[in-house]
C-alpha positions in Angstrom: 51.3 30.3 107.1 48.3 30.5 105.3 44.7 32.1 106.2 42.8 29.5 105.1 45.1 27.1 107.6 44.9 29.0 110.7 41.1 29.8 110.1 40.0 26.2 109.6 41.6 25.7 112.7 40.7 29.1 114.3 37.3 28.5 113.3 36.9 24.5 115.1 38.3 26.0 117.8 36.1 29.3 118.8 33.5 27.6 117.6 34.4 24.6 120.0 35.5 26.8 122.9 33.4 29.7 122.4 29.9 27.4 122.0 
């Protein structure tokens, strides 16, 4: 598992969700 992986996807995400 990497960090950059999970924050790409971390980072879509909240952004998606939390905006």
């Amino acid at each position: 598992m990497s960090a950059d992986g999970w924050i790409k996807k971390g980072r879509l995400r909240k952004c998606s969700s939390e905006d």
